[in-house]
C-alpha positions as CSV (number, residue, x, y, z in Angstrom):
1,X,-124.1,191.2,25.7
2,X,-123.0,192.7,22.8
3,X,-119.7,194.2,24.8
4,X,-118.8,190.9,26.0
5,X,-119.9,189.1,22.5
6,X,-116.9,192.1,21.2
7,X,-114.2,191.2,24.0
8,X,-114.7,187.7,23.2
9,X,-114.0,188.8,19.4
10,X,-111.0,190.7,20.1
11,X,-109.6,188.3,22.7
12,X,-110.0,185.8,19.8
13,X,-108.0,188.1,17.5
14,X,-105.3,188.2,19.7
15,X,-104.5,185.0,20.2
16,X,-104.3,184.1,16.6
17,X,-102.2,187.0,15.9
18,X,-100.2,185.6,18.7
19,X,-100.2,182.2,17.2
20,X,-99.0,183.8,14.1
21,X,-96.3,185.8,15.4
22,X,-94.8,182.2,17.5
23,X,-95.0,180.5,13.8
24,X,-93.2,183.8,12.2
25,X,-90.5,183.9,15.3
26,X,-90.2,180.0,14.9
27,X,-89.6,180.4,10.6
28,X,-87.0,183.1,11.2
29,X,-84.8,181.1,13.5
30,X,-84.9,178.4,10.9
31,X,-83.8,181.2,8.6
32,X,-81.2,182.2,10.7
33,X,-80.3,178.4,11.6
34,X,-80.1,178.2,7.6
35,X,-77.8,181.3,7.3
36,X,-75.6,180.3,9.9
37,X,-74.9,176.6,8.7
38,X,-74.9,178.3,5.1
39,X,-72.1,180.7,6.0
40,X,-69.9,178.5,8.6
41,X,-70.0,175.0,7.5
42,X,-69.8,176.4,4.0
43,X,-66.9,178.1,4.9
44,X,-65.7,174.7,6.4
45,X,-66.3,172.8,3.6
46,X,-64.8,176.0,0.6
47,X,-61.7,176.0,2.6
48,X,-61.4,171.8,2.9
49,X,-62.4,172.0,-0.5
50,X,-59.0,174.2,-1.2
51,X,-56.6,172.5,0.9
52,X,-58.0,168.8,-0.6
53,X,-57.3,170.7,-4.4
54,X,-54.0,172.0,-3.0
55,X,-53.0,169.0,-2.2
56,X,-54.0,167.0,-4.9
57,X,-52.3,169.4,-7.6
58,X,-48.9,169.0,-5.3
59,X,-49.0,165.0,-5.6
60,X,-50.4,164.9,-9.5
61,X,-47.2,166.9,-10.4
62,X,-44.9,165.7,-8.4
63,X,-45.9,161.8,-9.0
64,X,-45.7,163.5,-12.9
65,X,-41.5,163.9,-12.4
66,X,-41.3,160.7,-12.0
67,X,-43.5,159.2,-14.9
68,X,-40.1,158.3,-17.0
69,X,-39.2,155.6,-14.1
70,X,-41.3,153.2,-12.4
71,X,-44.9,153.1,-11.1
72,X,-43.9,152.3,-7.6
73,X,-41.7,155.4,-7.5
74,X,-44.6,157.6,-8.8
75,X,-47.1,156.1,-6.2
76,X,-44.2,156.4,-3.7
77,X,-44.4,160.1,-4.4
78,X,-48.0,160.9,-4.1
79,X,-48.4,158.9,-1.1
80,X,-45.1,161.4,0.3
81,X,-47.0,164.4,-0.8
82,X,-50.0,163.5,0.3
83,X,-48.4,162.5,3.6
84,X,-46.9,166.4,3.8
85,X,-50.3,167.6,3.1
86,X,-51.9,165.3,5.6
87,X,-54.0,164.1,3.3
88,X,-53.1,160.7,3.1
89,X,-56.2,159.1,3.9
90,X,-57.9,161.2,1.8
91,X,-56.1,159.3,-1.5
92,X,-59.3,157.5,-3.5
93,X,-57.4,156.5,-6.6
94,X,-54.4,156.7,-9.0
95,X,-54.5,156.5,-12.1
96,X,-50.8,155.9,-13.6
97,X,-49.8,155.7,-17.5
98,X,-45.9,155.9,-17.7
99,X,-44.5,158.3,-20.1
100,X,-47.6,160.0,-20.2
101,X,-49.7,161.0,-17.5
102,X,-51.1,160.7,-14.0
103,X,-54.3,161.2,-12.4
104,X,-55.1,161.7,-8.4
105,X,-58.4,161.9,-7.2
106,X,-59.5,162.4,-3.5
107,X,-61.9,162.4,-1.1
108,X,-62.7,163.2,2.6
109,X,-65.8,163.1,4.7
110,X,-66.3,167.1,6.4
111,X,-68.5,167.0,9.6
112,X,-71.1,170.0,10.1
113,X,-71.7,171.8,12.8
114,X,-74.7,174.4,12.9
115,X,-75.8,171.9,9.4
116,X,-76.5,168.9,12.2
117,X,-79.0,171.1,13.5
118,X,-81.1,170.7,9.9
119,X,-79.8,167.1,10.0
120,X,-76.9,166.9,7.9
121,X,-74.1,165.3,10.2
122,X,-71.5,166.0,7.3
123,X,-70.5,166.3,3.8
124,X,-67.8,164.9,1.6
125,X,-65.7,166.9,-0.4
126,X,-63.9,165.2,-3.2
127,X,-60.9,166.9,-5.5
128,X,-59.2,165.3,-8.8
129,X,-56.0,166.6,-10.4
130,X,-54.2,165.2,-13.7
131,X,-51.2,165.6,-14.6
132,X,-49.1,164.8,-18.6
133,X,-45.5,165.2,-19.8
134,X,-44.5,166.5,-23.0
135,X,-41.8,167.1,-25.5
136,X,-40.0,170.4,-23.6
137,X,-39.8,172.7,-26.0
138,X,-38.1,175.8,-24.0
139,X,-36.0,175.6,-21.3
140,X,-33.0,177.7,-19.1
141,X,-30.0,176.1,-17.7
142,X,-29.0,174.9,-21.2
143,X,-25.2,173.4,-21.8
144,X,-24.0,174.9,-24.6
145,X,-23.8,171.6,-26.6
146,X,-25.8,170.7,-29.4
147,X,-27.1,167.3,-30.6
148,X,-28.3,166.7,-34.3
149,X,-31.6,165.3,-34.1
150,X,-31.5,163.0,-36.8
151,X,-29.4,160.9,-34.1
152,X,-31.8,157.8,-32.9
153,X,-30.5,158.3,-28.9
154,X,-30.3,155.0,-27.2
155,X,-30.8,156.0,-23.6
156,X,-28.6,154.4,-21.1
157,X,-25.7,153.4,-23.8
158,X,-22.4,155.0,-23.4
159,X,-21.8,158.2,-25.9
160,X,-19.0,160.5,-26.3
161,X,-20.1,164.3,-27.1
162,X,-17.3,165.6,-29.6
163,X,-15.7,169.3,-28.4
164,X,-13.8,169.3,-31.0
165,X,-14.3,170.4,-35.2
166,X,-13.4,166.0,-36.1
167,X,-17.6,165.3,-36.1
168,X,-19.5,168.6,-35.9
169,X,-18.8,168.8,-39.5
170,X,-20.8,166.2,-40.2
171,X,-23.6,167.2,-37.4
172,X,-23.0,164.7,-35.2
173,X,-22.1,166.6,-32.2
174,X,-21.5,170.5,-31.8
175,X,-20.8,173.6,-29.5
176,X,-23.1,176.3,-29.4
177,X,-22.0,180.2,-28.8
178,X,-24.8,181.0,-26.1
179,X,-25.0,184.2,-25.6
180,X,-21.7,184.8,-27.9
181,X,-18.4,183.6,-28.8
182,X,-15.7,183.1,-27.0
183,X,-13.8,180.3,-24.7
184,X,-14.5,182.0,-21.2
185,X,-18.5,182.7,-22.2
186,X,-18.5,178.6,-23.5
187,X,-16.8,177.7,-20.3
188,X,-19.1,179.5,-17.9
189,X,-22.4,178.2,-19.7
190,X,-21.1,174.9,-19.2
191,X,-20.4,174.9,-15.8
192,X,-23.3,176.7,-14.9
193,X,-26.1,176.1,-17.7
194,X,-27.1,179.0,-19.7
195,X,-29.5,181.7,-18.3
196,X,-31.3,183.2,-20.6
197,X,-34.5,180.7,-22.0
198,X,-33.9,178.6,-25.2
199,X,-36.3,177.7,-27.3
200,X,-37.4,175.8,-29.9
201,X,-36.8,177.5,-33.3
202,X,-34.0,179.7,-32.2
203,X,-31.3,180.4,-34.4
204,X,-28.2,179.5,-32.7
205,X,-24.4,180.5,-33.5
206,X,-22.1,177.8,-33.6
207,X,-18.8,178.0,-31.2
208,X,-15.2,177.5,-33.2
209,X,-11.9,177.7,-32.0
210,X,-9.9,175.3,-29.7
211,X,-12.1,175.0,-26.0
212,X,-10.7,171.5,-25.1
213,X,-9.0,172.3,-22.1
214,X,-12.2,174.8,-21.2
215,X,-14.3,172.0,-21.8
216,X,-12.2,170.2,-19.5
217,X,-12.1,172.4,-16.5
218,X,-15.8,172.9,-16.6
219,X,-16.8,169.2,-16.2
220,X,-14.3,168.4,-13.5
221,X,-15.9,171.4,-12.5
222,X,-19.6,169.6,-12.7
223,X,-18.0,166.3,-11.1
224,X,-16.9,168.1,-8.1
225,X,-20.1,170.0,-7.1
226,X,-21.7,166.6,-7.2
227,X,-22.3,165.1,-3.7
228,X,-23.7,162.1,-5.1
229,X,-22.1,158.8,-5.7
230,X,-21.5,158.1,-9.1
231,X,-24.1,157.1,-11.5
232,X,-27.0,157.4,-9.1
233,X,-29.5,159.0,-11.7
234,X,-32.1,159.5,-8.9
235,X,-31.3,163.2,-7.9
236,X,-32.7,165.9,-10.3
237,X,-30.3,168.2,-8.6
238,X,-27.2,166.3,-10.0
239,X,-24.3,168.7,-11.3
240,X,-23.7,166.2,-14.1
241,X,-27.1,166.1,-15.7
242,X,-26.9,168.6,-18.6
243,X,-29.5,170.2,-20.4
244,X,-28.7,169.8,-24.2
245,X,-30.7,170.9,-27.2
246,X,-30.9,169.2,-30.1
247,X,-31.1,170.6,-33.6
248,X,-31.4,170.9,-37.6
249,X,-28.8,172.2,-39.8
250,X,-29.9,175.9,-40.5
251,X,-26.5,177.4,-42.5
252,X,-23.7,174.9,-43.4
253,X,-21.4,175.9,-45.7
254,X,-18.6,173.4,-47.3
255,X,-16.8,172.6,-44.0
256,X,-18.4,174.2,-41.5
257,X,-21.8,174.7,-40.0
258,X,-22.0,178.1,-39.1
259,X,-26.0,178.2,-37.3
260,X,-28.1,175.4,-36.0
261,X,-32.1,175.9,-35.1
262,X,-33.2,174.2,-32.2
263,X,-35.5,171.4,-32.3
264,X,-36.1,169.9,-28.8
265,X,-33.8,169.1,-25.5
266,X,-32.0,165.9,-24.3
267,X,-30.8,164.9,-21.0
268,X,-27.0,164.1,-20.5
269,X,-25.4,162.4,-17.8
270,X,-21.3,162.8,-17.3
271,X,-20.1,159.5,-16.5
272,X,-16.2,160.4,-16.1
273,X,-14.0,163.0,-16.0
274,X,-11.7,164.4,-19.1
275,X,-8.2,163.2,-18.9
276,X,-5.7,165.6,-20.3
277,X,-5.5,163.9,-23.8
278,X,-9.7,164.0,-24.3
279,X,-11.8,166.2,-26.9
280,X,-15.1,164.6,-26.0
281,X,-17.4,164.2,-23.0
282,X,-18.3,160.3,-21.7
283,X,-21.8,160.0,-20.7
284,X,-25.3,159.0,-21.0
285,X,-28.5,160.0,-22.4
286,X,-31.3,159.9,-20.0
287,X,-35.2,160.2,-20.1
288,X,-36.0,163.2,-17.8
289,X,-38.4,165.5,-16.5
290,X,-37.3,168.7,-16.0
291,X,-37.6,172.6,-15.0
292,X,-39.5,173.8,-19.0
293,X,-42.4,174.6,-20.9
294,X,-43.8,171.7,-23.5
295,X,-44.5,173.5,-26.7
296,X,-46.0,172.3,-30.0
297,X,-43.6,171.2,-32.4
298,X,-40.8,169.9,-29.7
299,X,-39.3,166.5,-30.6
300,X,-39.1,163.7,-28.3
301,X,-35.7,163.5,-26.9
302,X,-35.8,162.5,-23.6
303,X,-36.6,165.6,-21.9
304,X,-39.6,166.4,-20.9
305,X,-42.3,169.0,-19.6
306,X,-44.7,168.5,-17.0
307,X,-48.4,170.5,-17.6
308,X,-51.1,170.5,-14.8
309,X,-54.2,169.1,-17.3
310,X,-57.3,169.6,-14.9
């Protein structure tokens, strides 16, 4: 009796050590179930996650280019980039302020796949990216032309920039000796923009001498490059958008200002050839985003800097 009364009591034993062990097994797969959705469908979602930032940076600073024109042109532009990314459905809103700055935010539903076995079907993943323009303050590509930026610019009105010594005496319109004197040097910066960076504050020589017909050669030089029509202001590519810096006087003496420091940038836009006869340059001043770095202390010309806020 007692032998069987012990069997019974070890059988017992067994079976709730058994019982046990099915209960252990069965919290272990849910462990590794865990793991496994924890590891691939959060792999899923980190890399969605990227690609949905990626993509929302892209259309936030390219839409930004355009925030000196139109807010159908900047939606136009995020709903392109978005389209490259193929993330156009994923587009939730846009927030637009001309002249300042834009804001994309998106979002797009994930499905799970070892997840659906803990009951999650999917996940949405969301990404925002904002976008501002500011003042450039530094920039490369530079024409070596100088504005004085006590000059209210009216944007779109007809000026003529002076190559000549009859108005830089009076700082209305300069040349600038970027990266030395010298008519070739001038000639090459102005077909070709400056390559070294200019920033505000810099101390700049002025350019003397007679450069007329340089000045000449160079934007026939500009005109001919350009494979647009005239006066379409819609490619940032153009060869007859310059880069100009503006300035303060920094050492004039009685007829002459010998250095200028530089202040902030402006856009110009050749309208028409030199004829044989002309000392200045015919174009436009244009609001423009551009290839730069906004810095503190940059006036507000017209050109400006885009900055990726958040």
């Amino acid at each position: 009796m007692k032998m069987e009364r012990g069997s019974r009591y070890i059988h017992g034993l067994w079976r709730e050590e058994q019982g046990s062990s099915i209960v252990l097994i069965g919290l272990m797969l849910m462990g590794l179930l865990a793991a496994c959705a924890l590891i691939i469908d959060g792999g899923t979602l980190f890399a969605e996650r990227s690609h949905l930032q990626k993509a929302a940076n892209a259309a936030a600073l390219s839409g930004a280019q355009e925030l000196t024109g139109q807010s159908q042109t900047v939606t136009a532009i995020v709903q392109k980039i978005l389209q490259e990314h193929q993330e156009a459905g994923s587009l939730k809103s846009t927030g637009i302020e001309l002249g300042k700055s834009i804001r994309v935010s998106l979002a797009k539903p994930v499905p799970l796949h070892f997840a659906k076995l803990l009951g999650w079907d999917e996940v949405t993943v969301e990404a925002e990216a904002a976008a501002q323009i500011l003042p450039m303050g530094s920039g490369t590509g530079v024409a070596p032309l100088g504005i004085d930026d006590s000059i209210a610019l009216e944007y779109g009105k007809a000026y003529k920039l002076k190559v000549d010594q009859t108005q830089s005496v009076s700082g209305v319109f300069g040349i600038l000796a970027l990266g030395g004197n010298g008519a070739n040097t001038y000639e090459y910066n102005l077909m070709h923009g400056y390559s070294n960076e200019v920033d505000i504050g810099d101390i700049i020589d002025t350019q003397t001498g007679n450069i007329a017909g340089n000045t000449r050669d160079a934007v026939q030089y500009r005109i001919n490059a350009d494979p647009y029509p005239p006066a379409d202001l819609s490619h940032r590519d153009s060869p007859r958008i310059l880069l100009v810096p503006t300035y303060k006087p920094y050492n004039f003496t009685t007829n002459q200002m010998k250095q200028i420091q530089v202040t902030g940038f402006a856009y110009f836009y050749i309208t028409d050839p030199m004829s044989s006869k002309d000392t200045a340059i015919s174009g436009i001043f244009i609001k423009r985003t551009g290839k730069g770095t906004a810095k503190p202390g940059a006036i507000d010309k017209g050109a400006y800097a885009i900055r990726l806020i958040e």
